[in-house]
N, CA, C and O atoms as a GROMACS GRO file, in nm:
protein
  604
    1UNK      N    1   0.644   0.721   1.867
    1UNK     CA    2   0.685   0.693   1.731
    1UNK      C    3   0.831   0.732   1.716
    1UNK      O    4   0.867   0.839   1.766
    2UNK      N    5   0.926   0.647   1.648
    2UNK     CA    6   1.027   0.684   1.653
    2UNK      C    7   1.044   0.717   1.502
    2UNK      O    8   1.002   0.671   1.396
    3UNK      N    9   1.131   0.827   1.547
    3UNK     CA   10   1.158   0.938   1.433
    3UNK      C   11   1.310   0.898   1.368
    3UNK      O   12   1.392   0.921   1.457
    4UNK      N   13   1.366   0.857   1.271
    4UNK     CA   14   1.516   0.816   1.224
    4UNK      C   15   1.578   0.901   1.204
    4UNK      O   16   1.514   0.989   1.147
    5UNK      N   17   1.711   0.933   1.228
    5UNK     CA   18   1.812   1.017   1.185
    5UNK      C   19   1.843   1.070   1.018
    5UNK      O   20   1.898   1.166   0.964
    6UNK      N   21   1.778   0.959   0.980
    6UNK     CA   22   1.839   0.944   0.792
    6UNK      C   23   1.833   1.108   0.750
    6UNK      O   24   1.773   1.209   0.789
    7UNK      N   25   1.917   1.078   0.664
    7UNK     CA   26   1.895   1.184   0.556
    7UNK      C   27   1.830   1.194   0.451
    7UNK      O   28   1.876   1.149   0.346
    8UNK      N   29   1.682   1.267   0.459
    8UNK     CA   30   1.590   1.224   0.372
    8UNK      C   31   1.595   1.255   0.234
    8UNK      O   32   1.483   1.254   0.184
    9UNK      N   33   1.719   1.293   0.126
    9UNK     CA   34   1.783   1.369   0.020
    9UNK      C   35   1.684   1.254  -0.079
    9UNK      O   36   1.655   1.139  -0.046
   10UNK      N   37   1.641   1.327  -0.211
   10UNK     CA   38   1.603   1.293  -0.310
   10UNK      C   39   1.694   1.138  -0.339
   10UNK      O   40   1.804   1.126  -0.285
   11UNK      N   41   1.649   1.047  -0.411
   11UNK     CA   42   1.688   0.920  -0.435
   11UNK      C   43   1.644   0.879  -0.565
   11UNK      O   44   1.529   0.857  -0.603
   12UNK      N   45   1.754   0.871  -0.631
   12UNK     CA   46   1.717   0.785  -0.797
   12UNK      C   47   1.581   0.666  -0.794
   12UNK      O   48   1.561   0.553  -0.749
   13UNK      N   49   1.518   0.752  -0.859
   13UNK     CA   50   1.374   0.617  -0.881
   13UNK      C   51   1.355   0.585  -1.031
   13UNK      O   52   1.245   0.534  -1.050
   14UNK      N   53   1.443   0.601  -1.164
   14UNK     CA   54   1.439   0.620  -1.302
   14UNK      C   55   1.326   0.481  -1.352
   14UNK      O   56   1.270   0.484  -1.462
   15UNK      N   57   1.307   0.360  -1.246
   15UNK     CA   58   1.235   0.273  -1.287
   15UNK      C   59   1.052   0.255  -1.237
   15UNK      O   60   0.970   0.171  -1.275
   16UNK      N   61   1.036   0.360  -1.149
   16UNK     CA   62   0.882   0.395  -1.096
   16UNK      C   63   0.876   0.473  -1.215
   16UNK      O   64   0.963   0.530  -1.282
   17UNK      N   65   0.734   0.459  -1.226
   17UNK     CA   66   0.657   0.533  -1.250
   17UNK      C   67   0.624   0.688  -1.210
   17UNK      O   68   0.567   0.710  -1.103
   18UNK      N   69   0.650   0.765  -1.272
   18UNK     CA   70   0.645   0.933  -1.246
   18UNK      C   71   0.534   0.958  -1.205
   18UNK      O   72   0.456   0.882  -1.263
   19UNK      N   73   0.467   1.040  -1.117
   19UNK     CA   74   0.373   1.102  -1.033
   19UNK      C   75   0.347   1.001  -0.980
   19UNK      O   76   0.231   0.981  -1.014
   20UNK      N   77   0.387   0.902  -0.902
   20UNK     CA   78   0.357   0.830  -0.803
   20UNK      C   79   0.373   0.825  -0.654
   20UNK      O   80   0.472   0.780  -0.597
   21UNK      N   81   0.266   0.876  -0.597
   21UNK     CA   82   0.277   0.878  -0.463
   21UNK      C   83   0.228   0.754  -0.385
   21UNK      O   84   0.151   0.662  -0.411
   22UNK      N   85   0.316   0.794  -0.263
   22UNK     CA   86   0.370   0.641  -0.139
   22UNK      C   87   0.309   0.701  -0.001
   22UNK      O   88   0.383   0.764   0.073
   23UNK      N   89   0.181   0.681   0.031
   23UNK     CA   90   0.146   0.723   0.130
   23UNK      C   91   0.063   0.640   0.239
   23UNK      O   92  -0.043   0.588   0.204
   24UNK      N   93   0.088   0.633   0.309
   24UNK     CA   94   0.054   0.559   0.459
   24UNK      C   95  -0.162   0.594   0.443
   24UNK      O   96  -0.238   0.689   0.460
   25UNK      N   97  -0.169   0.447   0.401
   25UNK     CA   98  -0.327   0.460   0.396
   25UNK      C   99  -0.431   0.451   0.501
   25UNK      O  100  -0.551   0.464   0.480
   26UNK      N  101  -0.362   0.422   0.646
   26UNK     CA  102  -0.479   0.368   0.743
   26UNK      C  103  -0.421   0.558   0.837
   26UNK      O  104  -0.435   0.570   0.959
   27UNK      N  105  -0.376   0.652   0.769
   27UNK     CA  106  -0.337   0.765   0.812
   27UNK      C  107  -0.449   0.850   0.756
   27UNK      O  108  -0.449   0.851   0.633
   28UNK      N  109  -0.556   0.930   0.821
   28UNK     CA  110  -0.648   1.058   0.803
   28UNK      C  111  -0.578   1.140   0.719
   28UNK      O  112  -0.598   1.160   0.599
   29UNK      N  113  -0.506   1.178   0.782
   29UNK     CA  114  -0.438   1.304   0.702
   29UNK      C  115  -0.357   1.307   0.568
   29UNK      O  116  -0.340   1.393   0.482
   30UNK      N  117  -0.304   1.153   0.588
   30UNK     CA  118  -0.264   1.140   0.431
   30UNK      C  119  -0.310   1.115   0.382
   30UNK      O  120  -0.252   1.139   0.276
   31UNK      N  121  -0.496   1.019   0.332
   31UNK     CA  122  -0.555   0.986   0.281
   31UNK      C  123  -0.632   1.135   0.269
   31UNK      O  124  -0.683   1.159   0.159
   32UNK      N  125  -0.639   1.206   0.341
   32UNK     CA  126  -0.704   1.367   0.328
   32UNK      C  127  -0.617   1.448   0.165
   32UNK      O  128  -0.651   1.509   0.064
   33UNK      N  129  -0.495   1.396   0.228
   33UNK     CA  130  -0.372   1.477   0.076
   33UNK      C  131  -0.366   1.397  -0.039
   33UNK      O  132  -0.318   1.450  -0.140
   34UNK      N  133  -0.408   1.265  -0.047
   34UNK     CA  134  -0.420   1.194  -0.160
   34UNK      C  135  -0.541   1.270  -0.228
   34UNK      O  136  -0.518   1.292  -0.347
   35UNK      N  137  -0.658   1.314  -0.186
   35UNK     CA  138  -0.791   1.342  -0.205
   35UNK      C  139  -0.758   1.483  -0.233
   35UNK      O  140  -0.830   1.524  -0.324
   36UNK      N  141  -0.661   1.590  -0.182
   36UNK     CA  142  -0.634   1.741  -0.189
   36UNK      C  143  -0.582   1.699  -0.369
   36UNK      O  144  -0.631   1.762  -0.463
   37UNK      N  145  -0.476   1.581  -0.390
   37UNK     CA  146  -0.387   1.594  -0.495
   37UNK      C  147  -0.525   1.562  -0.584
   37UNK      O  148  -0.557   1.622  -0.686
   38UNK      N  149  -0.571   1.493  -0.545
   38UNK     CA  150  -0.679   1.422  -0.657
   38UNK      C  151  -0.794   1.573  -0.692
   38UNK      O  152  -0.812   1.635  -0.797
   39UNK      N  153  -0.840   1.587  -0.588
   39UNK     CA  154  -0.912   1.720  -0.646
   39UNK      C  155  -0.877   1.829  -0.761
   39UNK      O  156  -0.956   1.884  -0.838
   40UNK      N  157  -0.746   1.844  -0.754
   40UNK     CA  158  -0.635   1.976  -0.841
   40UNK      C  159  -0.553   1.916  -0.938
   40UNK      O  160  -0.482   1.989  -1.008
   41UNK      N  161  -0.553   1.764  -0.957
   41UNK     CA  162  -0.540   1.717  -1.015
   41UNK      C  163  -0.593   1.675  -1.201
   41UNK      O  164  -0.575   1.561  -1.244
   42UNK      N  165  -0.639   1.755  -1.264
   42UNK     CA  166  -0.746   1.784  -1.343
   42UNK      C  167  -0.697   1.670  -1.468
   42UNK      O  168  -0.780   1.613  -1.538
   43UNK      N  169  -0.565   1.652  -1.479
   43UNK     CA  170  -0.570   1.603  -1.616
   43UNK      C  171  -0.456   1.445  -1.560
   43UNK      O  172  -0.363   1.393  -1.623
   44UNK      N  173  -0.516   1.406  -1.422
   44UNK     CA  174  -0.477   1.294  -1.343
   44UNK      C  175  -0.338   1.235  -1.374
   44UNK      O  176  -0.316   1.116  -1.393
   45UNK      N  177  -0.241   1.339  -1.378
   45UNK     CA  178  -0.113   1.302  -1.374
   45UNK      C  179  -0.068   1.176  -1.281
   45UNK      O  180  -0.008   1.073  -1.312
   46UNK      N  181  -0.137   1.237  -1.115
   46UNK     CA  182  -0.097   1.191  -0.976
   46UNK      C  183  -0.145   1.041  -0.988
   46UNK      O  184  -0.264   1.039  -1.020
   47UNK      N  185  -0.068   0.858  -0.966
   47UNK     CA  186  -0.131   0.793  -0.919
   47UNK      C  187  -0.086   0.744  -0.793
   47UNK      O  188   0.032   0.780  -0.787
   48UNK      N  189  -0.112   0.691  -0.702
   48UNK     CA  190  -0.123   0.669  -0.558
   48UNK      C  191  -0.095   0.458  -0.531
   48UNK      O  192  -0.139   0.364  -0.598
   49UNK      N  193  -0.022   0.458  -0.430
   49UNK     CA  194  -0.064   0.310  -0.376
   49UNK      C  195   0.033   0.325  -0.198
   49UNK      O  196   0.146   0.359  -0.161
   50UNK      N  197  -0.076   0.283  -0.144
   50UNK     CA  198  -0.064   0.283  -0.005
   50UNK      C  199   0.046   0.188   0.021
   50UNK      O  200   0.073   0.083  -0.037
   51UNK      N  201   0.115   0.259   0.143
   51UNK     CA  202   0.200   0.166   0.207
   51UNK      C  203   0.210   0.044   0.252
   51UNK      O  204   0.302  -0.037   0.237
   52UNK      N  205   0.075   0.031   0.326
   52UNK     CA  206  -0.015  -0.134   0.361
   52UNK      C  207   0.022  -0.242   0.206
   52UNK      O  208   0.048  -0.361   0.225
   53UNK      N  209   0.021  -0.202   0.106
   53UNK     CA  210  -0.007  -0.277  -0.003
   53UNK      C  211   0.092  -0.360  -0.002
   53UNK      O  212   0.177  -0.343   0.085
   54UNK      N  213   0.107  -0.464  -0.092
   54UNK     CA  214   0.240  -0.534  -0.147
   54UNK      C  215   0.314  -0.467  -0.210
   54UNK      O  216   0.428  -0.494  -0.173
   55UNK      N  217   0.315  -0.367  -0.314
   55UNK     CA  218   0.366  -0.292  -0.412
   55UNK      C  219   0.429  -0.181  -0.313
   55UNK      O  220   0.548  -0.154  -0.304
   56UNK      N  221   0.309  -0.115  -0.231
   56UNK     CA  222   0.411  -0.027  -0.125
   56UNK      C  223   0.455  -0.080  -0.043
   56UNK      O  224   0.522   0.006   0.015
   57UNK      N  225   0.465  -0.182   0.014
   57UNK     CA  226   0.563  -0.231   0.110
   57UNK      C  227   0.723  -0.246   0.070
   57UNK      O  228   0.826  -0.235   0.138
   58UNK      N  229   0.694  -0.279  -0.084
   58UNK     CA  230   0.808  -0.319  -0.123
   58UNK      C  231   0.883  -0.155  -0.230
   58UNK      O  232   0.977  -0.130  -0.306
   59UNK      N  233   0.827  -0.123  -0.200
   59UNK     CA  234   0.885   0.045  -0.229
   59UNK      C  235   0.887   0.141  -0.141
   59UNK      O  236   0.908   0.256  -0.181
   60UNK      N  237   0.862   0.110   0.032
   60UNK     CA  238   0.864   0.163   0.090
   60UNK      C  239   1.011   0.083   0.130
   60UNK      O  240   1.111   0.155   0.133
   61UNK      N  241   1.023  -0.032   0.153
   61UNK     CA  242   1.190  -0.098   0.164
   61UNK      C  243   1.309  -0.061   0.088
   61UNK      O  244   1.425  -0.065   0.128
   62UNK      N  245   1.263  -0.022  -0.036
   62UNK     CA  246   1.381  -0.024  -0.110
   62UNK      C  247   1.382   0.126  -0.070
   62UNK      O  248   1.494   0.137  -0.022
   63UNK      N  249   1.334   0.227  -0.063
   63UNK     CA  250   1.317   0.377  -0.020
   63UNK      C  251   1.347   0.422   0.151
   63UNK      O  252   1.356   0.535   0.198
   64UNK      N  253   1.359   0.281   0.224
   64UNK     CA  254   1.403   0.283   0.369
   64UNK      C  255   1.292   0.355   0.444
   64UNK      O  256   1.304   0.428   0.542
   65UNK      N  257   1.161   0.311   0.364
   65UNK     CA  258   1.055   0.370   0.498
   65UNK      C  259   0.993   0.259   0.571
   65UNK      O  260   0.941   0.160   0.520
   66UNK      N  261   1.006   0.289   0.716
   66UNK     CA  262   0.927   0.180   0.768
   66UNK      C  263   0.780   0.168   0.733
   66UNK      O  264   0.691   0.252   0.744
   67UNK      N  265   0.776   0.046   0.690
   67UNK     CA  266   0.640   0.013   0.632
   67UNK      C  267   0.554  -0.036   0.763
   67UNK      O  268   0.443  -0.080   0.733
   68UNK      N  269   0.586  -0.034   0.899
   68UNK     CA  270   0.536  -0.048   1.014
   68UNK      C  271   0.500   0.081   1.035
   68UNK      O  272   0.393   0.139   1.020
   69UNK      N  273   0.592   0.111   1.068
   69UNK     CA  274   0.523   0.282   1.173
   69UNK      C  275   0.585   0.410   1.026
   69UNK      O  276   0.676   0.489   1.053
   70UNK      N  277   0.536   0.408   0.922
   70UNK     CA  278   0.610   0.507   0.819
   70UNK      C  279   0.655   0.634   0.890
   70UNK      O  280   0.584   0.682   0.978
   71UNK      N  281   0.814   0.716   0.843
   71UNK     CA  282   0.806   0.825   0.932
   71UNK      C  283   0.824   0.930   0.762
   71UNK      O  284   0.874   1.042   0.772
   72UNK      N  285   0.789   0.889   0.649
   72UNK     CA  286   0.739   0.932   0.558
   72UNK      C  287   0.680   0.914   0.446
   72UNK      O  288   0.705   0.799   0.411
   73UNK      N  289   0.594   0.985   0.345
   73UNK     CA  290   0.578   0.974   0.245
   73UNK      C  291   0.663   0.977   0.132
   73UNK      O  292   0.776   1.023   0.143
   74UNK      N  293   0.612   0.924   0.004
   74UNK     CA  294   0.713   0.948  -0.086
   74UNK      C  295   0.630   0.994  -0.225
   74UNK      O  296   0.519   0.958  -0.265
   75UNK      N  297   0.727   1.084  -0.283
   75UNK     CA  298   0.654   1.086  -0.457
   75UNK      C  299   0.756   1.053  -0.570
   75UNK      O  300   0.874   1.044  -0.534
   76UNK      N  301   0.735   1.040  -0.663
   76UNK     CA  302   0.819   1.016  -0.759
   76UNK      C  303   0.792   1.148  -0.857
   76UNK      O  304   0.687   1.152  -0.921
   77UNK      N  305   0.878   1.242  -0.867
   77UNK     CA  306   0.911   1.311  -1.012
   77UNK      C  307   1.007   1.293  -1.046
   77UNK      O  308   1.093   1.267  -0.962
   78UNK      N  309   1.053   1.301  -1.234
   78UNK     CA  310   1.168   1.326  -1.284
   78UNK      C  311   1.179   1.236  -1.291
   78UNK      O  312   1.190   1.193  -1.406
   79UNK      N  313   1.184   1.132  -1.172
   79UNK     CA  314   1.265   0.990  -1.216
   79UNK      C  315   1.332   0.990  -1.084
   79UNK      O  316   1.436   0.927  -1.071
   80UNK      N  317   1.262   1.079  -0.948
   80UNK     CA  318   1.335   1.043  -0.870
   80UNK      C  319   1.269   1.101  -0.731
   80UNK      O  320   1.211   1.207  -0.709
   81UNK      N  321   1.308   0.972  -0.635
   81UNK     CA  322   1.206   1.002  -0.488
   81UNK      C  323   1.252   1.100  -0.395
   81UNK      O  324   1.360   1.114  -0.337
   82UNK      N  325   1.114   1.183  -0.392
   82UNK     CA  326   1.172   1.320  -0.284
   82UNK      C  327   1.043   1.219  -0.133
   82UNK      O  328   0.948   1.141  -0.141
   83UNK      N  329   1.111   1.280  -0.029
   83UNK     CA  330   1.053   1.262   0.101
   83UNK      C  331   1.001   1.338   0.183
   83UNK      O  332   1.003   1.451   0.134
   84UNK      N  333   0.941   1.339   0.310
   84UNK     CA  334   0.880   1.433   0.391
   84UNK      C  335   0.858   1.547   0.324
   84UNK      O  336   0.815   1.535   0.209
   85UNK      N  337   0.881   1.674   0.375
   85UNK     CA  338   0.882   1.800   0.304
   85UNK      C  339   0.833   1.818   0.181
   85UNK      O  340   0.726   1.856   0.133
   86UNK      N  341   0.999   1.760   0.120
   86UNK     CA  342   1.004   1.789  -0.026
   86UNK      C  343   0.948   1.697  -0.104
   86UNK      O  344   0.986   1.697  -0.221
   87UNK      N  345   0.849   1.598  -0.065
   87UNK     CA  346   0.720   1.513  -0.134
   87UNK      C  347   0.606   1.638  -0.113
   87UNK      O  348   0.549   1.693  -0.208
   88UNK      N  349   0.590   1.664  -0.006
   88UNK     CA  350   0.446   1.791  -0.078
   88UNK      C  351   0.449   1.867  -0.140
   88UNK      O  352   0.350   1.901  -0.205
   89UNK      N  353   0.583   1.938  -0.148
   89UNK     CA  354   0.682   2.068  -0.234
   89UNK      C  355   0.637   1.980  -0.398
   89UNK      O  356   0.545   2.009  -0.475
   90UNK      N  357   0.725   1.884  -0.406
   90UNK     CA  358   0.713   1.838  -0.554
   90UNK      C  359   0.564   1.843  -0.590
   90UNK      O  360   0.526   1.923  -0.676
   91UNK      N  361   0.483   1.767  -0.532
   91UNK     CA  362   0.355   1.777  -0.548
   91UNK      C  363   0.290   1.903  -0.597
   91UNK      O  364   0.236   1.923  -0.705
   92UNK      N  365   0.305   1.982  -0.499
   92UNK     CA  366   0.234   2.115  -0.510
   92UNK      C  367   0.279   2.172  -0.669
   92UNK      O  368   0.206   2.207  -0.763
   93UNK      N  369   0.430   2.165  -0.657
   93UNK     CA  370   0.458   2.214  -0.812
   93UNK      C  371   0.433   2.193  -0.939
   93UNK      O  372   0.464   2.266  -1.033
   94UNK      N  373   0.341   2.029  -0.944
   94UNK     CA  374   0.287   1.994  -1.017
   94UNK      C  375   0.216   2.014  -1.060
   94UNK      O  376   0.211   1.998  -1.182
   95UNK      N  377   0.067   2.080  -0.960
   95UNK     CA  378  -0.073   2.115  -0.957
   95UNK      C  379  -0.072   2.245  -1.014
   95UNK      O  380   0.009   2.328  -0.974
   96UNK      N  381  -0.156   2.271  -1.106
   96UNK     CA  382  -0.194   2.381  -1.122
   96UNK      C  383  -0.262   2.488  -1.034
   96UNK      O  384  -0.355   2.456  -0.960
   97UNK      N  385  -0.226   2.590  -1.041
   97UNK     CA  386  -0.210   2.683  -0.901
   97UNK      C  387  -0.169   2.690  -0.791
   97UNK      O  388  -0.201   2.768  -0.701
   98UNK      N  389  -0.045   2.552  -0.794
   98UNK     CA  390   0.021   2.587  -0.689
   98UNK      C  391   0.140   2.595  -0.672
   98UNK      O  392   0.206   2.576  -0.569
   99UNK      N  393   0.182   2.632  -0.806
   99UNK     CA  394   0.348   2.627  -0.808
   99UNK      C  395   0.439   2.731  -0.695
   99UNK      O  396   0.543   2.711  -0.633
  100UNK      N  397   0.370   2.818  -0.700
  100UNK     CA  398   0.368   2.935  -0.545
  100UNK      C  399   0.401   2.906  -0.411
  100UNK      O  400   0.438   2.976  -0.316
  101UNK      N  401   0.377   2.772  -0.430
  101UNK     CA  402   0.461   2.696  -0.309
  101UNK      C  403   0.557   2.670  -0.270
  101UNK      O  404   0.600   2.654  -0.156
  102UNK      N  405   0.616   2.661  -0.414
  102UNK     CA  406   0.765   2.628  -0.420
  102UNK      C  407   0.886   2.745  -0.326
  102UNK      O  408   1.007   2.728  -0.309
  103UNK      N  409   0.769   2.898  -0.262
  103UNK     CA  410   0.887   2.986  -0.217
  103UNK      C  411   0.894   2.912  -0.083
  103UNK      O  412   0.957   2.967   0.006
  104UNK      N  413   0.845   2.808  -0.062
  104UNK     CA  414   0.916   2.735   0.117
  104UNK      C  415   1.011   2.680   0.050
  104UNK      O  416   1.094   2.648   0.135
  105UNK      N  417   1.046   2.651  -0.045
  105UNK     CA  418   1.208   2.619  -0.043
  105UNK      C  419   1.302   2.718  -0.020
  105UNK      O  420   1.404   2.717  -0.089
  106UNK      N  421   1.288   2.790   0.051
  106UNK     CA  422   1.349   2.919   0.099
  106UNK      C  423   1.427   2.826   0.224
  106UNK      O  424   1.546   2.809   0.250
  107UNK      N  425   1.315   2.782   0.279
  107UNK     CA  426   1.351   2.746   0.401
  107UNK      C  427   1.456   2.614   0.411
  107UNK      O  428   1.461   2.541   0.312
  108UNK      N  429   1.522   2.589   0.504
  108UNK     CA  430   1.664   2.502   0.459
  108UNK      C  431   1.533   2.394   0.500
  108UNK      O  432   1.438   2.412   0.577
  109UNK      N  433   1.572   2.267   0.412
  109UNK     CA  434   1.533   2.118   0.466
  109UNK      C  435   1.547   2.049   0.603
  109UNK      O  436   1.474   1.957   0.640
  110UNK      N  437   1.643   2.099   0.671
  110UNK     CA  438   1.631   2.083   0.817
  110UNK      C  439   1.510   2.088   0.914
  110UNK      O  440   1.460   2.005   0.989
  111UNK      N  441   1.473   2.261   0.875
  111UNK     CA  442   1.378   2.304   0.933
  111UNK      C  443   1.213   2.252   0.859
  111UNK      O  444   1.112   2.235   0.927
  112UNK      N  445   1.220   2.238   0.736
  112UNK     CA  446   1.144   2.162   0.695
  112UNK      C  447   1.080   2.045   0.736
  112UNK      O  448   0.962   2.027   0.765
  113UNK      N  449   1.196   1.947   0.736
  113UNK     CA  450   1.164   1.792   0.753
  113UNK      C  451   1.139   1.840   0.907
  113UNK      O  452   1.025   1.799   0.930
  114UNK      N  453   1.189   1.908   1.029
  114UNK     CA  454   1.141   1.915   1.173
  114UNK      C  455   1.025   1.959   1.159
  114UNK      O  456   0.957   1.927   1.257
  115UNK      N  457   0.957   2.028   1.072
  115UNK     CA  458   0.805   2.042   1.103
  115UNK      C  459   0.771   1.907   1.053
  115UNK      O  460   0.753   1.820   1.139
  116UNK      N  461   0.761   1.879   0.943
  116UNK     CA  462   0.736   1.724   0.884
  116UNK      C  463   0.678   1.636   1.003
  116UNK      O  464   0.566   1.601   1.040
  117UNK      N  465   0.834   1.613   1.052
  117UNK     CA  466   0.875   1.558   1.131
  117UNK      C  467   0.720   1.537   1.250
  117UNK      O  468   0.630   1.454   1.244
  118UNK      N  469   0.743   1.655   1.351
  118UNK     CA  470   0.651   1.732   1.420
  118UNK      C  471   0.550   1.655   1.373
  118UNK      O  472   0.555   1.537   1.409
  119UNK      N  473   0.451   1.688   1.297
  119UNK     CA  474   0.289   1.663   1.221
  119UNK      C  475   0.304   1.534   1.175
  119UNK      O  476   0.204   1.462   1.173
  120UNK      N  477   0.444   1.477   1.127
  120UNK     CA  478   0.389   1.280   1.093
  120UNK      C  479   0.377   1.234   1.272
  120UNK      O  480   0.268   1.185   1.300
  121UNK      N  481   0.457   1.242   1.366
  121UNK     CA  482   0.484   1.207   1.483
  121UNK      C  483   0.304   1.184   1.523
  121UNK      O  484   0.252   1.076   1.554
  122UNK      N  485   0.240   1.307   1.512
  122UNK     CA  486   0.125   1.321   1.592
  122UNK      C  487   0.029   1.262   1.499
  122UNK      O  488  -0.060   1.203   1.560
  123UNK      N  489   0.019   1.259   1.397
  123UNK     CA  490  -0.043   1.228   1.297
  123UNK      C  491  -0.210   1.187   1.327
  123UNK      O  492  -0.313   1.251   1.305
  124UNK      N  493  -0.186   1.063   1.383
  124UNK     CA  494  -0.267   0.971   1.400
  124UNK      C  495  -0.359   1.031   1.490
  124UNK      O  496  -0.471   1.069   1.455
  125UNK      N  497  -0.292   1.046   1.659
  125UNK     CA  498  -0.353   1.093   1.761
  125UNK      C  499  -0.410   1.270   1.727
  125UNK      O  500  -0.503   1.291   1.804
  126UNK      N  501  -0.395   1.346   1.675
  126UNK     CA  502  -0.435   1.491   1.610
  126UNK      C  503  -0.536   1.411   1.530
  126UNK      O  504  -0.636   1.383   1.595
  127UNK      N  505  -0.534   1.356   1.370
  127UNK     CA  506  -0.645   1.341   1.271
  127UNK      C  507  -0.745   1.190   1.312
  127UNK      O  508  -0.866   1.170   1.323
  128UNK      N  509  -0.629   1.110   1.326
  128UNK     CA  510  -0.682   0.988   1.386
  128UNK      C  511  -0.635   0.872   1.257
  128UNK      O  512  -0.575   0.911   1.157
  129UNK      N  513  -0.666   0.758   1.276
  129UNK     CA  514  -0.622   0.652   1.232
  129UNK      C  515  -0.739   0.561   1.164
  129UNK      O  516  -0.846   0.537   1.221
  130UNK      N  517  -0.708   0.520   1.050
  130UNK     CA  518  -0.874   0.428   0.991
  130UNK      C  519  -0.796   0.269   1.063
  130UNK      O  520  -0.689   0.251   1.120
  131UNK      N  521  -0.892   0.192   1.032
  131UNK     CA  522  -0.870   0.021   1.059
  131UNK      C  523  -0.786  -0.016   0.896
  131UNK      O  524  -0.678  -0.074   0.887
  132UNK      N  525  -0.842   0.019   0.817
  132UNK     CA  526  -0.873  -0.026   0.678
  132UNK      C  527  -0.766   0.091   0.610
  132UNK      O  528  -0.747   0.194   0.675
  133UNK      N  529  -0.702   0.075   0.485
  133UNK     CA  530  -0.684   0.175   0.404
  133UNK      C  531  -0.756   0.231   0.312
  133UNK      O  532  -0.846   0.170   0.254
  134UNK      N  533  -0.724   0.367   0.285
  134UNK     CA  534  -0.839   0.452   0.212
  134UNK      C  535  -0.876   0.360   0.060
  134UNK      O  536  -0.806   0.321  -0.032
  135UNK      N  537  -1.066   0.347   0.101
  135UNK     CA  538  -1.119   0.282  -0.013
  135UNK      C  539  -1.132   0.408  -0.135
  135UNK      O  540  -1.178   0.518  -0.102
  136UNK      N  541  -1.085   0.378  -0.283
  136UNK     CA  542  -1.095   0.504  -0.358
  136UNK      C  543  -1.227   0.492  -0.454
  136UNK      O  544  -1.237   0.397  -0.532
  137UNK      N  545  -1.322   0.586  -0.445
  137UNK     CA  546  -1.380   0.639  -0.489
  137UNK      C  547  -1.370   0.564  -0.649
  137UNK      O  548  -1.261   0.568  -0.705
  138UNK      N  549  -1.497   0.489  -0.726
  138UNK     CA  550  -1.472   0.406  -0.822
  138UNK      C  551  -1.397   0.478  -0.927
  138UNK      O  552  -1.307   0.418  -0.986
  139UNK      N  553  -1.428   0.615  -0.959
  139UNK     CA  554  -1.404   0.716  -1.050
  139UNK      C  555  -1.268   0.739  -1.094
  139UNK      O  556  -1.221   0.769  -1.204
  140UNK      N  557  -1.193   0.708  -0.932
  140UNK     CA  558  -1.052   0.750  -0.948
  140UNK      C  559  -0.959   0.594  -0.865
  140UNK      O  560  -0.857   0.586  -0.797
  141UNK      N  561  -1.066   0.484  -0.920
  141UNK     CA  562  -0.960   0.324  -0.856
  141UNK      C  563  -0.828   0.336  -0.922
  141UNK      O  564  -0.714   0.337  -0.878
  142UNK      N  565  -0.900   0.348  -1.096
  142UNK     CA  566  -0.774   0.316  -1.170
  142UNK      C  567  -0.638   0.382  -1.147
  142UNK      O  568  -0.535   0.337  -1.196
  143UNK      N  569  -0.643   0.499  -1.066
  143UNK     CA  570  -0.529   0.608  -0.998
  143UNK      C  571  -0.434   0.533  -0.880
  143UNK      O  572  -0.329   0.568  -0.826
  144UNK      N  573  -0.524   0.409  -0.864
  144UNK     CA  574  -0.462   0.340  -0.733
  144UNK      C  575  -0.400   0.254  -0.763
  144UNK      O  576  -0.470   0.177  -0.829
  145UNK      N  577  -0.251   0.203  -0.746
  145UNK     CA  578  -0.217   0.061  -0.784
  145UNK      C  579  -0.209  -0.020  -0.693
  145UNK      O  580  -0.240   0.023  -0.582
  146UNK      N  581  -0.167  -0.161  -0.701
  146UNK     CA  582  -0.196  -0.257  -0.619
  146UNK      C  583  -0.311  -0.213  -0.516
  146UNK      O  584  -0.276  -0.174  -0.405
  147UNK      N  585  -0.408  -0.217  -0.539
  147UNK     CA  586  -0.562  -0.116  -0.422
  147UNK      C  587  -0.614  -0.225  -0.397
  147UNK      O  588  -0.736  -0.219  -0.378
  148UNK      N  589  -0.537  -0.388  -0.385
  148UNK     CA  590  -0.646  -0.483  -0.321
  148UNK      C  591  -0.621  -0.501  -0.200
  148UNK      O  592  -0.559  -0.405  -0.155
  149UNK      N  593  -0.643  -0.596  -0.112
  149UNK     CA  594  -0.602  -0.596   0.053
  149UNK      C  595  -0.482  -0.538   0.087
  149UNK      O  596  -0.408  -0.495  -0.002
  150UNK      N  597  -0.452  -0.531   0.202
  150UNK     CA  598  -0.349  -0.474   0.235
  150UNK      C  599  -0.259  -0.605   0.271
  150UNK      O  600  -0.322  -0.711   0.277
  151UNK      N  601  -0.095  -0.608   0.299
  151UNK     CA  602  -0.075  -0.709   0.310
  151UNK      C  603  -0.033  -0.715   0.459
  151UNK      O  604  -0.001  -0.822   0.510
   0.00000   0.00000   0.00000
């Protein structure tokens, strides 16, 4: 898997939708953290649409993630897209009881995004890989946008 040089720095998103996460759906482990956000999620701020989709394909382009081999996730707060790292950081700070997270921003983003880095690389081969993207649970569809085929 090839890993890009970019600089993964927060990026003006003022026209998404706030709490929207961009996550690689035929991925275990990120469909595992869509389901972590959704659990702690109590008053369903968080909504979700997979990378596979039309909607994430085309917000994974304008955000410069490969929508082939993704080498990250994305969320939207504020009005603006954080990546690797600092997409679970934002997240976490959202959730109730876990703002406590926020002391790994101690750590410089370098070293951050290289663990990131590290754990998206293996991703697949460590958790494993679905065929299909994560089907959501009827309870929480409406959390999903564009959630029809993948394209």
């Amino acid at each position: 898997m090839h890993m890009s040089r970019r600089q993964w720095f927060p990026l003006p998103a003022p026209d998404v939708p706030d709490h929207l996460v961009l996550f690689d759906g035929v991925c275990v482990l990120c469909s595992r953290w869509v389901q972590f956000i959704i659990a702690r999620d109590p008053a369903a701020r968080f909504r979700f649409v997979a990378i596979q989709t039309p909607l994430g394909r085309n917000l994974a382009r304008r955000f410069g993630i490969d929508a082939e081999n993704p080498e990250s996730n994305a969320v939207i707060v504020n009005g603006r897209a954080c990546f690797k790292f600092d997409s679970v950081l934002a997240v976490l700070r959202e959730l109730p009881g876990w703002r406590w997270a926020r002391i790994v921003c101690v750590v410089p983003r370098p070293i951050r995004d290289f663990v990131y880095d590290r754990i998206a690389r293996n991703r697949y081969r460590v958790f494993g890989r679905r065929d299909k993207c994560l089907v959501p649970a009827p309870e929480v569809m409406r959390r999903f946008l564009d959630s029809g085929a993948p394209s």
